[in-house]
C-alpha positions in Angstrom: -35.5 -33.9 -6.1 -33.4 -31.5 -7.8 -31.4 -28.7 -6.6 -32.8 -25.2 -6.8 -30.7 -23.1 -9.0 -30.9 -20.4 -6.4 -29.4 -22.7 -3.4 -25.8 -23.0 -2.7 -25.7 -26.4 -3.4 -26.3 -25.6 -6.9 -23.6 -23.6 -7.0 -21.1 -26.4 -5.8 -22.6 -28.3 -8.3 -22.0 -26.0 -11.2 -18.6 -25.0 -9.5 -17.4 -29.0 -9.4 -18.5 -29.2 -12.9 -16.4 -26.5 -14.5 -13.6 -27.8 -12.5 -13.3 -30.9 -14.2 -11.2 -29.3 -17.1 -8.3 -27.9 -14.8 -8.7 -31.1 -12.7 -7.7 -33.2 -15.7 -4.4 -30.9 -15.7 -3.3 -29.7 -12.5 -3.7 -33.3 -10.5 -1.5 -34.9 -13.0 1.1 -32.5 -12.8 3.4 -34.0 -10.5 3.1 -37.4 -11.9 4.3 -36.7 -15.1 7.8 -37.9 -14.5 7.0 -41.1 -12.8 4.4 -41.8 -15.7 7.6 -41.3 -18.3 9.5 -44.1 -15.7 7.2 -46.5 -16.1 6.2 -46.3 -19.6 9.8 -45.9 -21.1 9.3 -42.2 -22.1 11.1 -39.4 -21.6 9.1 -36.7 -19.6 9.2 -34.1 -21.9 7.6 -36.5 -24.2 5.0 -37.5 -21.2 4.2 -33.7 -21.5 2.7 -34.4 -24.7 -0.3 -36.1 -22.5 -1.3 -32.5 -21.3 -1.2 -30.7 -25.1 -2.9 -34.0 -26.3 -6.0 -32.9 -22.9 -5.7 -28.8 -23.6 -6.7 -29.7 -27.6 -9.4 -31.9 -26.9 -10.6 -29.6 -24.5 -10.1 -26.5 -27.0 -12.5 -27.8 -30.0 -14.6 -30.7 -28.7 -16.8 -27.5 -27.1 -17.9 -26.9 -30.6 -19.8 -29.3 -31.4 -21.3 -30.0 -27.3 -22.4 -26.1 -27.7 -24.9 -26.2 -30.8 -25.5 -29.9 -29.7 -26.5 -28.4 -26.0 -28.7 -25.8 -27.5 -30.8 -28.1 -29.6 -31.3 -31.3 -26.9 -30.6 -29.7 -23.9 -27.6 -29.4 -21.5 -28.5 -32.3 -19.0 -27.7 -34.9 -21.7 -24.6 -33.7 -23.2 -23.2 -33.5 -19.6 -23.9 -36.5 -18.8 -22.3 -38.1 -22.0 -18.9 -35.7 -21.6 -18.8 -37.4 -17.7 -19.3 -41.0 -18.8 -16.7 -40.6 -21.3 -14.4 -38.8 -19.0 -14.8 -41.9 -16.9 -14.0 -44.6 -19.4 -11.3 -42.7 -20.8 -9.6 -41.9 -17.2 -9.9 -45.7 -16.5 -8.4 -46.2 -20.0 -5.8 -44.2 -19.1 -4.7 -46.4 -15.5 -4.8 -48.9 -17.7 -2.6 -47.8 -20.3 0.7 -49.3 -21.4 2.6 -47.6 -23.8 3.1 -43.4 -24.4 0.8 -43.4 -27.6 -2.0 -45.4 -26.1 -2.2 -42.8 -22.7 -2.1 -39.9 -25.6 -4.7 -41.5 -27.4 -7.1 -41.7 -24.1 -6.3 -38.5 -22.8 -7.1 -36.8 -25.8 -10.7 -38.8 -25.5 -11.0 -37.5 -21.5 -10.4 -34.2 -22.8 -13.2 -34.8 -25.3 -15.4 -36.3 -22.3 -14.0 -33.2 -19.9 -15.0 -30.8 -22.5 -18.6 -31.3 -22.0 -18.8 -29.3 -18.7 -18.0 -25.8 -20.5 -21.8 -26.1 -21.0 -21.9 -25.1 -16.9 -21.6 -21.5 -18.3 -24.6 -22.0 -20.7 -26.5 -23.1 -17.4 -26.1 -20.0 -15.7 -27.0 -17.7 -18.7 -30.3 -20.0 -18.9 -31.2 -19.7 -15.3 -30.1 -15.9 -14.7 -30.4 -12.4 -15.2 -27.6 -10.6 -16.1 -27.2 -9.5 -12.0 -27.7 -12.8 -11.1 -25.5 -14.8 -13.7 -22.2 -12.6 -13.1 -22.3 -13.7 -9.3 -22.8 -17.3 -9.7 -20.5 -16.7 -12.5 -17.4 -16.0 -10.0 -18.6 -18.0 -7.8 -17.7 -21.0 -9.8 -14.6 -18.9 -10.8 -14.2 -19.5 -7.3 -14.4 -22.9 -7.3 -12.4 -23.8 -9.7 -9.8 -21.5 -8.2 -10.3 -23.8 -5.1 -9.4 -27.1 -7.5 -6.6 -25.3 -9.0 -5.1 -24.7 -5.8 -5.6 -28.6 -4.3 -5.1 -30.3 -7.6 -1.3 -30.3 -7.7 -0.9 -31.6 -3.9 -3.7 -33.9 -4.5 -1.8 -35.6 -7.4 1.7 -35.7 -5.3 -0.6 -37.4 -2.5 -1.8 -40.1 -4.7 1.6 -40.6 -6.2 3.0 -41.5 -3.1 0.3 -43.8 -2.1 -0.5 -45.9 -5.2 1.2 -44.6 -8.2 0.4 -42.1 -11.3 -2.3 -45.1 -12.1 -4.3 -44.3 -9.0 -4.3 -41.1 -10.1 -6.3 -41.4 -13.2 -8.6 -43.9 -11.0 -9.4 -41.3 -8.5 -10.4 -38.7 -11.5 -13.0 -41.8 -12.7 -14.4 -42.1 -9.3 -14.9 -38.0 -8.6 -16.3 -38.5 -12.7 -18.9 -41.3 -11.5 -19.9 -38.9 -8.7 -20.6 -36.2 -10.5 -22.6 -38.0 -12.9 -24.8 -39.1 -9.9 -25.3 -35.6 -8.7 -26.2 -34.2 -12.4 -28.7 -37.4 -12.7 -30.5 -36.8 -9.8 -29.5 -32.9 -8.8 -29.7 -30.9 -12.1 -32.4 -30.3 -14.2 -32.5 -29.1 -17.6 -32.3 -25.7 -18.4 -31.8 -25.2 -22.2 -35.1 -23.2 -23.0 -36.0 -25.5 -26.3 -39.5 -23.9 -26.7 -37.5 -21.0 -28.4 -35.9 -22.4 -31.4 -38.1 -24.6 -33.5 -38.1 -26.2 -36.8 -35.1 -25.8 -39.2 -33.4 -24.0 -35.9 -33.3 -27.4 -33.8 -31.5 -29.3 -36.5 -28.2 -31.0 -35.9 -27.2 -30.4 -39.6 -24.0 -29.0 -40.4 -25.5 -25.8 -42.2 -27.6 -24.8 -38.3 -24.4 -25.4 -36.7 -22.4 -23.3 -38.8 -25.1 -20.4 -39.1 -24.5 -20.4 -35.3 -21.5 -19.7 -35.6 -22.3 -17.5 -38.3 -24.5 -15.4 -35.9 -21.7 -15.2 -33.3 -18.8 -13.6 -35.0 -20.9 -11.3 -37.0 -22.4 -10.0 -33.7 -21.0 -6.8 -32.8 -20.8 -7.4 -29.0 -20.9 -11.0 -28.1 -17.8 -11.3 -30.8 -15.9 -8.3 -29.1 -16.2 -9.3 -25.9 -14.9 -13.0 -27.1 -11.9 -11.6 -28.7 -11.6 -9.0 -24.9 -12.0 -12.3 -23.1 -9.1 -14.2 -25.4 -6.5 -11.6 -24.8 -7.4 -11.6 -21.2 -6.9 -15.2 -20.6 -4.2 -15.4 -22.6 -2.5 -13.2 -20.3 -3.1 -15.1 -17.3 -1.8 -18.3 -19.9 1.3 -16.6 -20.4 2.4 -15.8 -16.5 1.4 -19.7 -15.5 3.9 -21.0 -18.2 6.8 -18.0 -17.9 6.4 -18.1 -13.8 8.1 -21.6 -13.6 10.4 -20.5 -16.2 11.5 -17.4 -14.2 11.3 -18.5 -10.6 12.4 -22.0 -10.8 15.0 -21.5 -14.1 16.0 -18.2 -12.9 15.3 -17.6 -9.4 16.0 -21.2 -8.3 13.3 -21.5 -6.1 12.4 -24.9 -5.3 9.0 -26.3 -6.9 7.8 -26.0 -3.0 8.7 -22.2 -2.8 7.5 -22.0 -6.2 3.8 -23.6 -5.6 3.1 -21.2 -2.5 3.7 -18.5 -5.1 1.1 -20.2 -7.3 -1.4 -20.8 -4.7 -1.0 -17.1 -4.1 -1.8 -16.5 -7.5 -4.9 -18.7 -8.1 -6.2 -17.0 -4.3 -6.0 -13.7 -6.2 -8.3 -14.9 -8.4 -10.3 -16.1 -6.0 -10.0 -13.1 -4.1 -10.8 -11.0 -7.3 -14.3 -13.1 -8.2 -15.3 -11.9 -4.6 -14.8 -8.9 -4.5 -16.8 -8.7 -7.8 -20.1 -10.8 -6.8 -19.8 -8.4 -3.7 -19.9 -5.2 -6.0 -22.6 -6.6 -7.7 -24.7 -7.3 -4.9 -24.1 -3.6 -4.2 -25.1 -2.3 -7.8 -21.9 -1.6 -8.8 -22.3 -1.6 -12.9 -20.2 -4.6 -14.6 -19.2 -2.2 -17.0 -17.3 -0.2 -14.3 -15.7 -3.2 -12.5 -14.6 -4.0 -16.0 -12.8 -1.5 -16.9 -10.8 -1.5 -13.7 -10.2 -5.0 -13.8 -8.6 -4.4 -17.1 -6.9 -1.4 -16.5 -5.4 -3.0 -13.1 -4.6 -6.3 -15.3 -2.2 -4.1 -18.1 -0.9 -1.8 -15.8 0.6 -4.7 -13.8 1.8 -6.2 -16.8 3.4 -3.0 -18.3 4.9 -2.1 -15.1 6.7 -5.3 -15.1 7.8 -4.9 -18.6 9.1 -1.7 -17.7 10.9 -2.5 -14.6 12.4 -6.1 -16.5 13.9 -3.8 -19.4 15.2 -1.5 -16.7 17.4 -4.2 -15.1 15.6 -4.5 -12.4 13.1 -7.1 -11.1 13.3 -8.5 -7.3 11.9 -11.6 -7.4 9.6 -10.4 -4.6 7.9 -7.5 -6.7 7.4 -10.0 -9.8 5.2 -12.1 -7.5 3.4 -8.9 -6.3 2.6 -7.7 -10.0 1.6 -11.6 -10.6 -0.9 -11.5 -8.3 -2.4 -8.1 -9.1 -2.6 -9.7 -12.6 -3.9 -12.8 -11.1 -6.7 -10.4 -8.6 -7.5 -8.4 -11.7 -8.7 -11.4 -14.1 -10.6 -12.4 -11.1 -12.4 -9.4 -11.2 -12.8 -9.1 -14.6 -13.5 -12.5 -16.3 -17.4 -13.1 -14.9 -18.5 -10.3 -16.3 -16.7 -10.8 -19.6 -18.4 -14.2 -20.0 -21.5 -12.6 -18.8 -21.4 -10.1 -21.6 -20.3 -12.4 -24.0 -23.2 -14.6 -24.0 -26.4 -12.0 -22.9 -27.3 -10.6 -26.4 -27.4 -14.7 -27.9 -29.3 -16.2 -25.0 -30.8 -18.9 -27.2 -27.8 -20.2 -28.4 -25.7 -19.8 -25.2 -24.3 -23.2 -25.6 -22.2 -22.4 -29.2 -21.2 -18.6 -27.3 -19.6 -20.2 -24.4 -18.3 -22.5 -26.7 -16.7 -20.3 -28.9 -15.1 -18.3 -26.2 -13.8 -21.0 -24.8 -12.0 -22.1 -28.3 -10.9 -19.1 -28.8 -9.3 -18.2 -25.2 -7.7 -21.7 -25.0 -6.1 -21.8 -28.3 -4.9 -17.8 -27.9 -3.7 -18.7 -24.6 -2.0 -21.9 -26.2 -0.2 -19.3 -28.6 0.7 -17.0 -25.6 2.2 -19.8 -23.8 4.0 -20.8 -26.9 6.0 -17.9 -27.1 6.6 -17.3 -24.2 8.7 -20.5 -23.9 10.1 -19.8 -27.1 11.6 -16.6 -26.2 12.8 -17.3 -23.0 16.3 -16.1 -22.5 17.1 -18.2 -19.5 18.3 -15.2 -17.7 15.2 -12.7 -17.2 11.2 -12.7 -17.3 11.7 -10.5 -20.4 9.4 -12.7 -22.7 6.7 -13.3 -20.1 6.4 -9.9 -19.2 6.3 -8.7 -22.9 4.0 -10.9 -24.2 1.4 -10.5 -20.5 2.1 -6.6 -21.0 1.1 -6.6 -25.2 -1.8 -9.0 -24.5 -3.0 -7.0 -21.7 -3.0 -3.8 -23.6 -4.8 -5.3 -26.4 -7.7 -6.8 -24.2 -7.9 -3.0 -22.5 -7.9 -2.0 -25.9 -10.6 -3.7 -27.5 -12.5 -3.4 -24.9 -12.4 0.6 -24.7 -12.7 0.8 -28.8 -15.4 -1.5 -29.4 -16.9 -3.4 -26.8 -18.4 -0.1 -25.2 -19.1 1.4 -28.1 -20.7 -1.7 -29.1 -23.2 -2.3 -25.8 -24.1 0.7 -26.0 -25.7 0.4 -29.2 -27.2 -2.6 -28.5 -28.6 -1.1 -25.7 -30.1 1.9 -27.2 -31.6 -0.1 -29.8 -33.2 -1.9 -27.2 -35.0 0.9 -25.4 -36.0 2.2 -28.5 -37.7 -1.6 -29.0 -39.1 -0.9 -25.6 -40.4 2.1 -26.0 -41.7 1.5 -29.8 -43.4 -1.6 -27.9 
């Protein structure tokens, strides 16, 4: 029998599903050392295994998008899992650096595969509808984000940074159970037919073609990019700072993070809440986004002053933290309505485009570290910040509301 979309089992389901990326990061976190012990590698170069997952996970989504929207999501799910679970058993089993590179890059091919949870909900949902189950699963991967880490210390103490990999195969096979018999398939193929179902190169690309000639869905892609990237920059310059600079201890330092990915939790909440009340997305947009640079400026501000208690960092991280919260399920929302038929290569795309802007974010913010002050993650959270508030207020309401005034002129035409 399978799950009713409207049920909150379905929602676990869908929530368990997009956790699988950030599962295949966070859990391995604090093996990374012992991994380097055992295989004769340095942990820096044990590091590698995470850029090696964040790629796979960055462009394998484009090609599982256009395939999703031609055969269905159900299958390409199901593929990504089993090949999540092969590859995490490949990677216990590995023996040398380049070998565990090779098969994490193939889980995060096999990971990959669940961006397509995103898709679902567009398929299933109005617009109302899809932006709470949308922070819902925010939600729940907030959850994973927050259990990961300990989770992965747990299992390193008990059997090794092997068991680890084995325990990410096991949740894999489970989840490939509950899709089997739990989801069904929501891709609606009846409306793309003929040359528009081919897998040939030429459909995929005019896919991609449609999306970043589209006036909103592209906007809101490139809104959504600068907003993760913040979030990318403050979860690579926060260790820096507190750990580097501060000195806190990686314990103190994890209850700060855990306060963070609450926030966000706390933010996706609080807008499926406003939603339910008929609070416009638009509206809990632009506050989102406005809260998310004004934390960042302030601390930019406050950092070039001299002045930045370690205290009031953590506050403005978790006001940037509450504000993505708040404002990414209604980004995603709005980024794949006016494409609903090829929903699969939207999410897709956004999810390329966030990941590999955040990757850049992330990048410099390490490369400009001073090793005395937060000065280059609060510069680069502040200017990535302002340029996601300002793309949004240029063109991405400028742009719906064409859209949706050509609409009710269809409507009324009609």
């Amino acid at each position: 029998m399978k799950i009713q979309p409207a049920s909150a089992a379905f929602t676990v389901l869908l929530g368990f599903l997009a956790a699988v990326p950030y599962s295949g990061i966070d859990i391995n976190l604090p093996a990374l050392a012992a991994t380097g012990a055992a295989l004769g590698a340095s942990p820096s170069h044990v590091g590698l295994t995470m850029s090696a997952f964040m790629l796979s996970l960055a462009i394998a989504p484009l090609l599982y998008g256009p395939i999703s929207d031609r055969v269905g999501r159900k299958p390409v799910v199901l593929f990504g899992l089993a090949l999540f679970v092969l590859a995490s058993l490949a990677c216990a089993a590995a023996q040398s650096l380049p070998m565990l590179l090779i098969c994490r890059a193939v889980q995060g091919v096999g990971a990959a595969s669940t961006a397509t949870t995103f898709a679902i909900i567009r398929d299933l949902f109005d617009e109302a509808s899809g932006r709470a189950k949308i922070a819902s699963v925010m939600i729940a991967i907030n959850v994973v984000t927050v259990i990961a880490p300990s989770a992965g210390a747990a299992l390193l103490t008990v059997g090794g940074w092997r068991l680890i990999y084995a325990c990410q195969a096991a949740a894999g096979v489970v989840l490939i159970f509950a899709v089997l018999w739990g989801l069904g398939e929501s891709a609606r193929k009846s409306a793309r037919t003929g040359a528009d179902r081919r897998l040939a190169a030429s459909a995929v690309v005019n896919d991609y073609l449609r999306i970043i000639t589209h006036p909103v869905s592209i906007v809101f892609i490139l809104v959504g990019a600068a907003a993760g990237s913040t979030v990318f920059a403050y979860v690579t310059g926060s260790s820096l700072y507190f750990i580097g600079v501060v000195g806190l201890q990686p314990r103190q330092y994890g209850m700060i993070f855990s306060a963070c990915s609450a926030a966000v939790m706390c933010g996706a909440f609080l807008d499926s809440q406003l939603g339910r009340r008929g609070v416009a997305p638009a509206n809990v947009l632009t506050v989102g986004l406005v809260l998310l640079s004004a934390a960042a400026s302030t601390m930019l501000v406050t950092t070039l002053a001299g002045w930045s208690p370690p205290a009031f960092v953590a506050a403005l991280l978790i006001a940037v933290a509450l504000a993505f919260g708040l404002s990414m399920p209604n980004l995603m929302n709005a980024t794949m309505q006016p494409l609903p038929d090829i929903a699969g290569a939207v999410s897709a795309a956004a999810g390329c485009v966030q990941l590999t802007s955040g990757a850049i974010a992330s990048g410099m913010v390490a490369l400009l570290f001073d090793g005395r002050t937060a000065l280059s993650m609060a510069a680069v959270m502040a200017a990535t910040s302002l340029l996601a508030l300002a793309l949004y207020l240029r063109f991405a309401v400028a742009s719906s509301r064409r859209s949706s005034g050509r609409k009710a002129s269809a409507s009324a035409d009609g």
